[in-house]
N, C-alpha and C positions, 0 to 999 in steps of 0.2 A: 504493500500500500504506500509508502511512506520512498521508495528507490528515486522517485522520478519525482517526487514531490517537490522540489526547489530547483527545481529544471529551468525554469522560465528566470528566476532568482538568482540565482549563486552562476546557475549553468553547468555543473556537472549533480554527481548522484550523491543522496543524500550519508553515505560511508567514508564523506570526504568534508561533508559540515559539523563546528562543531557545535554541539548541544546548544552554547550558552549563544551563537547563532539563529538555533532554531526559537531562543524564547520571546526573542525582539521583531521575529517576521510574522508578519496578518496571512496566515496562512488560509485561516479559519480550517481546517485540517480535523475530521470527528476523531473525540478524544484527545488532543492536544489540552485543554484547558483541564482535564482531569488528571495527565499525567508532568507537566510544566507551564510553573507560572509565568504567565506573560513578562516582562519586563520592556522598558522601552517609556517615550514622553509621549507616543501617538496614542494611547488608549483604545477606545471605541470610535474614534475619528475617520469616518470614511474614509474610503481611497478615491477621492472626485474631485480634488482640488486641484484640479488642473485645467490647462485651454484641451477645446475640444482637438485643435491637432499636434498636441501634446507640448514639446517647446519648439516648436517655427513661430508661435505668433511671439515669443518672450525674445526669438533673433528680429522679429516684425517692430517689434516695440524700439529695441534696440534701433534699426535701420530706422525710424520715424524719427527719434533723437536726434541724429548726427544729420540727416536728410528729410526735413518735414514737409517737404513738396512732396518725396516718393512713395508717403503711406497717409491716404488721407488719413483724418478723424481725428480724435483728440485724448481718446479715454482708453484701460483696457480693456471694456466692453466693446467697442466697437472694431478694434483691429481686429478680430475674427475672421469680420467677413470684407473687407477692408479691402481692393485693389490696389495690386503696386504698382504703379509706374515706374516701370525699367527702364526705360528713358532718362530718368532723374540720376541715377545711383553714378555716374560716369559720365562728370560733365567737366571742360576744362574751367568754366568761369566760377567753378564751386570751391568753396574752401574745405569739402570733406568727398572724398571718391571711392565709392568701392565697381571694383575691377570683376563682372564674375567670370568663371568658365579659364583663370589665370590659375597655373600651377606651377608654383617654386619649384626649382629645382637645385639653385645654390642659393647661401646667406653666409657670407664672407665679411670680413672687417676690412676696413681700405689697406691698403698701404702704409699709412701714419696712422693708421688705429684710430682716425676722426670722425668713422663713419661709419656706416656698414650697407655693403652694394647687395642686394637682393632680385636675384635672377628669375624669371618667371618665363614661361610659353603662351602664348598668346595668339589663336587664330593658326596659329603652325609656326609663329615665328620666336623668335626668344628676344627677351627686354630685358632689360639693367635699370632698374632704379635706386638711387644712390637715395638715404636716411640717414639723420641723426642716430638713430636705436630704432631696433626691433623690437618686438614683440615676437617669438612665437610662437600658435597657439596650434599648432596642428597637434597630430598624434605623436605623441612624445618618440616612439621605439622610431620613428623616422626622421627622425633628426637628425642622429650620429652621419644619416647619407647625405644630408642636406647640407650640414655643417661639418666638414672636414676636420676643421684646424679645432674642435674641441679636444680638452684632453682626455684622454683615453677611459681614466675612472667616472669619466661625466660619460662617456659616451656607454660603458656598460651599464649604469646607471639607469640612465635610459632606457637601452634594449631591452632591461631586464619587464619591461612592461610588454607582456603579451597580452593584445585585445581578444575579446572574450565574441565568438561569432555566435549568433543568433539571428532567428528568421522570424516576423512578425507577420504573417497572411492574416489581410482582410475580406471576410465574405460577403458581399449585398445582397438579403433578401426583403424580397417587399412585405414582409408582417414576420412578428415575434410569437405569434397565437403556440404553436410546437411548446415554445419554453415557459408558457404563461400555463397550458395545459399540463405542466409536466410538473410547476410549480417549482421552477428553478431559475436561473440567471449562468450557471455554472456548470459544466462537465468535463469532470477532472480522467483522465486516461491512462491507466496506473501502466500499459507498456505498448503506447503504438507510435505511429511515426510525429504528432501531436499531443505536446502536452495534455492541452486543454481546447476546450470552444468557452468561450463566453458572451454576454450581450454587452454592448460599448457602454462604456460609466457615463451615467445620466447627468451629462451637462450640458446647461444650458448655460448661455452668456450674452448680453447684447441682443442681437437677431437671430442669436442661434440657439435654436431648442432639439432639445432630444425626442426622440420617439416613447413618447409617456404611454401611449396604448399599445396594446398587442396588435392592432389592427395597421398600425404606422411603420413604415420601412426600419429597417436594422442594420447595422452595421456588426459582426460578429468579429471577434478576435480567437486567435489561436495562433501559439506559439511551438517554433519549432525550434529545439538546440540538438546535436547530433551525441546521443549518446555512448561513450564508449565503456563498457564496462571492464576490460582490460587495461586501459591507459589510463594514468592519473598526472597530476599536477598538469603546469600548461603545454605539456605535448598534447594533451585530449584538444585543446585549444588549437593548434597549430591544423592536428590533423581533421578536426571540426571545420575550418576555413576552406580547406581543400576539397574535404567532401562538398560543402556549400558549393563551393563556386563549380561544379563538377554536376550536382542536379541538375536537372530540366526542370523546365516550370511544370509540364508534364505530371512529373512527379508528385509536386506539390498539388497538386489538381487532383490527382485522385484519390490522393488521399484524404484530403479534406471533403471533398465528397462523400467518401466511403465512412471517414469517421461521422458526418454530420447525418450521413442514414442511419448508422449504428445508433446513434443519441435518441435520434427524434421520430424514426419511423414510424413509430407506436401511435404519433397522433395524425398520421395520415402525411407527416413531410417527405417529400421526394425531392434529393437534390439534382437530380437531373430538368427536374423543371422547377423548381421553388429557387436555386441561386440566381442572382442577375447577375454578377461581376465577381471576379477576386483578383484580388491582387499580393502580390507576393514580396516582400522586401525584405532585400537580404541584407543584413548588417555581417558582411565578412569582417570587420572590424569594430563589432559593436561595442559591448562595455568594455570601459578601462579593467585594470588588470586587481583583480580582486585579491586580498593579501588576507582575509579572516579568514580562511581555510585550513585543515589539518596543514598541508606540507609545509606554509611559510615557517622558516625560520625564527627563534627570538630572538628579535634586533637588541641589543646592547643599548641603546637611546635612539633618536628620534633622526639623528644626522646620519644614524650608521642605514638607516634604510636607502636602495637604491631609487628610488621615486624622489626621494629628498634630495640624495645627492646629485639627482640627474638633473634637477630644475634649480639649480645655482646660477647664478646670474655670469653670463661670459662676456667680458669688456663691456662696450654695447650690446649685447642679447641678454635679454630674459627669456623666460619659456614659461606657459599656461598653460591650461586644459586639465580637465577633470583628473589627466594621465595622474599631473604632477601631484594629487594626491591621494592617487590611489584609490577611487570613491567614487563610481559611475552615476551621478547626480547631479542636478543643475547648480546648487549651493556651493560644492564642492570646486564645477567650472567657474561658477563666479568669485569665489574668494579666489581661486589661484588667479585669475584675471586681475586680481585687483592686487592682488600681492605682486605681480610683475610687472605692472605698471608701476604703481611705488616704486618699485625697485629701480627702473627704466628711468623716473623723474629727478631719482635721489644720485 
């Protein structure tokens, strides 16, 4: 019951979490509350406190800040449903520019250590734009290829962050009646190629409301991580990635199909004509590199950790993102963003 249970969470099998892990996660898990006390500051607090397309609209909000032509409105209710003018984001006569569809591939310090030249591709061609300081905030383990001249223990540092892959498929059917009959919102799958199915968390915000009747279209989730019961620590990771990008969508398609007639056939659903859409998204490099696990080591203090020592500030470069502290969560990306900026200004 319990093998696959933090699959969606952790991302490997629950023989690799430990206990005092399991007492802080909203599993709602039967029997859990009879054999470990909860522990944690979230209590009985929903899990719906978020934009309904999870954080794009908290980059939306973001991008309205620096550029308030390119995301009308004004509040965070309304960025939702909010159009952006792409138009706006990449304009010479602007004092703030973002570039998209541009991919570094070097971030070098000048010559005299004045500056640092930052190399990108663009349209097929390659650009050098010369800064004061960097920032940067990609995924920490791709660094060390980006930036050469760090040194050596910042660059293992670094690596030592393997991202965590995971697959999020979205299914559209027009009514929820199946799970309303069934009197559930959840179906947990103790050993198939899908965790779970679930109905999308009831948020409304601004103009945008959820499907509050059985009768009103649905948005279903189900998560897929590649189990290996043989591999542990982040080789399962590594070789998770490979399997991912090696499926067919295919695959994902019929199985969620096949799970979603296993669940709900009994009240008459057939997903051969009740799905309208799915969609499949693969996060080959999804969560940062999770360190509460059996196999992490006990770090000696807080510097001796590779995560820590990999996001030290080099001449002009700092480095952000969730990597740097280990902690796949929005709070997490923002404090290290703001602790490198600091860093960058100081």
């Amino acid at each position: 019951m319990f093998r696959r249970w933090g699959m969606s969470f952790w991302c490997v099998g629950i023989d690799e979490i430990p206990a005092t892990s399991v007492q802080s996660y909203d599993g709602g898990m039967p029997g859990l509350t009879h054999t470990l006390q909860r522990v944690g500051d979230r209590g009985d607090e929903p899990y719906i406190f978020h934009f309904p397309d999870g954080n794009a609209s908290v980059s939306r909000l973001l991008v309205r800040s620096l550029i308030p032509a390119a995301v009308p409105g004004s509040s965070m209710e309304d960025v939702v449903l909010a159009r952006v003018d792409y138009s706006r984001l990449d304009r010479s006569d602007a004092g703030v520019g973002i570039r998209l569809n541009s991919t570094v591939v070097n971030v070098a310090h000048t010559g005299a250590g004045s500056g640092v030249d930052v190399t990108y591709v663009h349209g097929g061609n390659a650009h050098t734009v010369r800064a004061d300081r960097c920032v940067m905030a990609c995924y920490n383990s791709a660094i060390p290829y980006l930036c050469p001249e760090l040194p050596a223990a910042q660059k293992a540092g670094l690596s030592y962050n393997v991202k965590v892959p995971l697959t999020y498929t979205k299914v559209a059917i027009p009514n929820w009646r199946a799970f309303a009959e069934l009197g559930t919102d959840f179906v947990y799958y103790t050993n198939a190629f899908y965790k779970q199915v679930e109905l999308d968390y009831p948020v409304s915000i601004g103009g945008y409301e959820f499907g509050s009747r059985p009768d009103d279209p649905m948005v279903l989730h189900m998560c897929h991580v590649h189990y290996f019961p043989d591999i542990q620590g982040p080789d399962q990771w590594r070789e998770g990635r490979r399997r991912l990008l090696t499926t067919p969508f295919a695959e994902f398609e019929r199985h969620a199909r096949d799970q979603l007639d296993q669940a709900l056939s009994s009240t008459g659903f057939d997903a051969g004509r009740d799905v309208t859409a799915i969609t499949v998204n693969r996060w080959a490099h999804g969560y940062a590199y999770s360190p509460d696990l059996l196999w992490e080591p006990d770090w000696p203090d807080e510097a001796s950790k590779p995560w820590v020592i990999g996001r030290q500030p080099f001449g002009r470069i700092t480095i952000a993102n969730s990597d740097a502290a280990a902690a796949a969560n929005t709070d997490s990306a923002i404090a290290q963003a703001h602790r490198a900026v600091q860093e960058a200004l100081g």
